[in-house]
C-alpha positions in Angstrom: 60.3 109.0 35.1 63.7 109.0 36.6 67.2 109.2 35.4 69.8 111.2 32.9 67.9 112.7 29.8 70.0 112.6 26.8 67.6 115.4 24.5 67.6 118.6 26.3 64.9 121.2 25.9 62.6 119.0 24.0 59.2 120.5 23.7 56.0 119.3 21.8 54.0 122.2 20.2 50.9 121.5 19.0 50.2 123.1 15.3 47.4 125.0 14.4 44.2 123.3 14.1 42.6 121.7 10.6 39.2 122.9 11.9 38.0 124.7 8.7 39.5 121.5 6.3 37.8 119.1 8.7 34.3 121.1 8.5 34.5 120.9 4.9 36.1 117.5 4.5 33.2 116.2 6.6 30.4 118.2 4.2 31.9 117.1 1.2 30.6 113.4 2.7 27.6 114.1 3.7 28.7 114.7 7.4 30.3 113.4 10.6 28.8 109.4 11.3 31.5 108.7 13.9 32.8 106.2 15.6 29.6 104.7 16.5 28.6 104.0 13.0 32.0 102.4 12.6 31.6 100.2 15.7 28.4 99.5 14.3 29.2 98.0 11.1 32.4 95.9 12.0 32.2 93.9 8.4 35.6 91.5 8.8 35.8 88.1 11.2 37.8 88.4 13.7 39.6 84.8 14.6 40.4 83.8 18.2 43.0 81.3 17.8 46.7 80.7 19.9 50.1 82.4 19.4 53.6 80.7 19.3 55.1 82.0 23.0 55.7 81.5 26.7 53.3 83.4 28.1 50.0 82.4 29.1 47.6 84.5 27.1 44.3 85.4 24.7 45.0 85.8 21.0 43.2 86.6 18.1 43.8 86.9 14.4 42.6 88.6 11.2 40.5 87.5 8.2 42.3 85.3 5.8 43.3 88.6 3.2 44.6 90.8 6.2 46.6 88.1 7.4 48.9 87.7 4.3 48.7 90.8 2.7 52.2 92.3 1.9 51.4 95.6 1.4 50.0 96.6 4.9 51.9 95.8 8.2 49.9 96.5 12.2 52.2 98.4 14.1 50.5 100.3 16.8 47.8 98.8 19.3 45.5 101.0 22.3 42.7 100.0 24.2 39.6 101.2 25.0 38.9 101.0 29.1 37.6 97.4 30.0 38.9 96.0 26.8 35.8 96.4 24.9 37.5 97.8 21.9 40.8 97.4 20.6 42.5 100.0 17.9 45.3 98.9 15.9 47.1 101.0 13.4 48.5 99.7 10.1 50.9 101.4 7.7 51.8 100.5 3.8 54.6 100.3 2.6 53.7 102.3 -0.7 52.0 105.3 2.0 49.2 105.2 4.0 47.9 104.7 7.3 44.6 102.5 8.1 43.2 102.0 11.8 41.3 98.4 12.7 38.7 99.1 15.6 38.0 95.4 17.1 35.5 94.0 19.4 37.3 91.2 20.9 33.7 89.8 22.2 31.9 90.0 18.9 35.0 88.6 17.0 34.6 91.6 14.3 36.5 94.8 13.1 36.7 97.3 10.4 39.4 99.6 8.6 39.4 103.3 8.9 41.9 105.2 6.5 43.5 108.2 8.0 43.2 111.1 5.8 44.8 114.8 5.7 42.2 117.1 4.6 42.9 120.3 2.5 40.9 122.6 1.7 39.9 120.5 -2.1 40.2 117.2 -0.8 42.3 114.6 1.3 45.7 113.2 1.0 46.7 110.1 2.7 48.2 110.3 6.0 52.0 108.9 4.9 53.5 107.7 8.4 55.6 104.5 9.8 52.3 104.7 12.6 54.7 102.5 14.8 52.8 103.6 18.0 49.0 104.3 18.5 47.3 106.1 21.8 43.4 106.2 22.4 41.8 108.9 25.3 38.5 109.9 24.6 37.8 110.5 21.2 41.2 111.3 20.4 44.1 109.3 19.0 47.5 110.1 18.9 49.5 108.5 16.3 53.1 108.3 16.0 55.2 110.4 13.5 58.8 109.3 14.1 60.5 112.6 13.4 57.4 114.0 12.9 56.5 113.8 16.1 52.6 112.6 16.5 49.8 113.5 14.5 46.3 113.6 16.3 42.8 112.6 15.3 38.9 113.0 17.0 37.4 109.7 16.3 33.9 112.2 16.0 34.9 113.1 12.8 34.9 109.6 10.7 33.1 110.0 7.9 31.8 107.2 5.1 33.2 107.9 1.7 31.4 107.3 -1.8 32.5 103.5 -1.9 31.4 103.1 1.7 34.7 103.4 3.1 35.1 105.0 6.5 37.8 107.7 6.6 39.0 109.7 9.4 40.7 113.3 9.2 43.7 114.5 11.0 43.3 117.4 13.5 46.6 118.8 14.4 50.1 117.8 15.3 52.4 117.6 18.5 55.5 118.4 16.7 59.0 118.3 18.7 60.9 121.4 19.0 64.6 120.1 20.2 67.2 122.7 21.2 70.0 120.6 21.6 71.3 116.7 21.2 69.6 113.9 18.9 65.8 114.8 17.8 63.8 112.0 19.6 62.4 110.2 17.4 58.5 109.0 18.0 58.5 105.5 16.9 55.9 104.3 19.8 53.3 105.7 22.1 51.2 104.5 24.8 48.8 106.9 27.3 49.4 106.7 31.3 46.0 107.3 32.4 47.5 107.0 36.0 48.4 110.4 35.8 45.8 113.8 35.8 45.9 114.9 33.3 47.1 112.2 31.5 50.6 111.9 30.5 52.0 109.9 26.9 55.0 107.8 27.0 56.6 107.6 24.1 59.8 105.8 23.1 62.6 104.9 20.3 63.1 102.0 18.5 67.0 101.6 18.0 69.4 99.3 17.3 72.9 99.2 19.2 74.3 102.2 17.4 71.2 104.6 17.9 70.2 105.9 20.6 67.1 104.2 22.6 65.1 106.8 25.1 61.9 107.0 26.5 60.1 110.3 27.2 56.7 111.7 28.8 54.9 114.0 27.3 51.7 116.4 28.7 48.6 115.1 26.3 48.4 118.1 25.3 51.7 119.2 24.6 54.6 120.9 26.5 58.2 120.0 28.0 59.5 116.6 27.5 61.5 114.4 30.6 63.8 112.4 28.4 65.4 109.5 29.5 67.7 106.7 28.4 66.3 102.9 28.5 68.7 101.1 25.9 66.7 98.0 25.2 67.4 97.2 21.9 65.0 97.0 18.9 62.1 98.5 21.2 58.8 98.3 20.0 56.5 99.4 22.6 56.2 100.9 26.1 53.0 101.3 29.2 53.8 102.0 32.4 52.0 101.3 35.0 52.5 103.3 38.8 56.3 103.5 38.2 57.1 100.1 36.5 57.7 100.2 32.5 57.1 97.4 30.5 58.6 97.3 26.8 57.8 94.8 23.8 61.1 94.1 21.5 61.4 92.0 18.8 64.4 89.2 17.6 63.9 89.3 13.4 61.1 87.8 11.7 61.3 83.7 13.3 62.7 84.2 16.8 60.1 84.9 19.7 59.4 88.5 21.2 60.6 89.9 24.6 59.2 91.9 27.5 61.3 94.0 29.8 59.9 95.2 32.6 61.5 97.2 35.8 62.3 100.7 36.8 65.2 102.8 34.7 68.2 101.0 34.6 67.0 97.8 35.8 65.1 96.1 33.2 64.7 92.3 33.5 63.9 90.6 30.4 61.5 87.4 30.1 62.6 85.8 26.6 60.3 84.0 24.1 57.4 85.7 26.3 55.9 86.9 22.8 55.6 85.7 19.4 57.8 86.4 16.3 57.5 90.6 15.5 56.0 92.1 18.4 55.4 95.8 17.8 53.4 98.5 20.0 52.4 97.8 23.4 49.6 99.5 25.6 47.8 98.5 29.3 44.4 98.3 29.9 43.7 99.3 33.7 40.5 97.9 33.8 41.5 94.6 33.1 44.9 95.0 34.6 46.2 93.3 31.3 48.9 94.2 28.4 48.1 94.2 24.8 50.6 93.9 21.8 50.2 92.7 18.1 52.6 91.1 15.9 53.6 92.3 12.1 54.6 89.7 9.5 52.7 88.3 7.4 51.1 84.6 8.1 52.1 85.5 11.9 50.0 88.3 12.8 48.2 88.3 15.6 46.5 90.5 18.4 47.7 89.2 21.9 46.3 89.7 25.5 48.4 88.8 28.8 48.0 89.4 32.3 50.3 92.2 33.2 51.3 90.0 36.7 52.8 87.6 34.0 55.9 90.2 34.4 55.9 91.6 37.9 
């Protein structure tokens, strides 16, 4: 990334590892079954169906109680290389985070809850989970001030009620030295890059600040840099083009912006109504976003030459 960074010395450290809570966590069920088991059992239809905006594109939508329920809202979307698998990430609004792995193909998925283990239990995981990033086994889930809280999709486990859960790992919490903390509200992995990099961005409205910044996967110094579209929900890049989703209220039609820093061109009404996270699938050469409210949620699929 290019341009004037607005947070200076900001630094993601990675906290100490759960490792010993996660052992026992996973004992206390009986062991690890992993993603595969979860893959395995996808229990929910999966509807392909067509979403209100201007862009050409594949949509999809969930079973009938997913679709209207008030209490949970999809926020972050990744994608597995090729597009087999899609992850979204939900969050409610009474605490708790929940991630849907889908098979596009099979038109099925299944919930995951995202747990904290301690060393007697689990607590729930109580994050906005506005951004979601898949590499490997890992997933990297966004914190806002928190920064973003990382999980190894080995470790899922089923719980007494047949409920698959998945333990937290460790953190990539932001150190800031000086200006406005960033805050994490989205995250999408640049593969592009070796080792791969996350982008990660700000939702804002005109009187916060909006910034962008890439991180090391692992950690480290942050490049922080100003992109001031407002009401951002997501970000890829892809070489040295960024895309962003933002959204227009709950009834008006979603945006991409696309270009290099500082000269974004927007296409209008290229989305439905509440776009949130957004993330790129190489392999495919396509972007993926879903949409929030409830009776309009959907999972969407365009080709990335749809915006340059």
């Amino acid at each position: 990334m290019t341009g004037d960074a607005t947070v200076r010395d900001v630094h993601l450290a990675r906290t100490a590892e759960l490792t010993t809570e996660v052992d026992a966590f996973a004992e206390r069920h009986g062991g690890r079954v992993g993603l595969a088991a979860v893959l395995g059992e996808l229990d929910r239809r999966l509807w392909r169906t067509w979403a209100p905006c201007l862009t050409r594109h594949r949509a999809w939508t969930w079973d009938r109680a997913d679709r209207r329920d008030p209490e949970w809202w999809p926020q972050g979307v990744s994608v597995e290389p090729g597009g087999r698998h899609v992850a979204v990430s939900w969050y409610a609004k009474k605490g708790g985070v929940r991630i849907s792995f889908l098979s596009p193909t099979k038109r099925r998925y299944r919930h995951v809850t995202l747990v904290v283990p301690t060393a007697s239990g689990h607590e729930p995981l109580r994050v906005h989970a506005g951004g979601l990033g898949w590499h490997g086994s890992r997933l990297y889930v966004a914190a806002t001030r928190a920064g973003l809280w990382v999980c190894d999709t080995g470790d899922v486990v089923r719980g007494d009620d047949g409920e698959h859960l998945l333990p937290v790992r460790f953190r990539l919490a932001p150190v800031a030295d000086d200006g406005e903390p960033l805050r994490f509200s989205f995250v999408s992995v640049d593969d592009a890059t070796q080792p791969p990099n996350l982008v990660v961005g700000e939702y804002g409205n005109r009187r916060q600040t909006r910034r962008l910044a890439e991180v090391p996967i692992d950690g480290g110094d942050a490049t922080v840099i100003r992109h001031d579209v407002v009401r951002a929900q997501g970000v890829a890049r892809v070489g040295g083009r960024l895309y962003l989703t933002s959204s227009h209220g709950p009834w008006a039609l979603g945006s991409v912006w696309s270009g290099e820093t500082g000269g974004f061109r927007e296409r209008r009404r290229a989305l439905p109504m509440g776009p949130e996270d957004l993330a790129y699938d190489a392999g495919t050469d396509r972007l993926w976003t879903v949409t929030e409210h409830p009776r309009r949620r959907w999972v969407v699929s365009m080709r990335r030459s749809s915006f340059g």
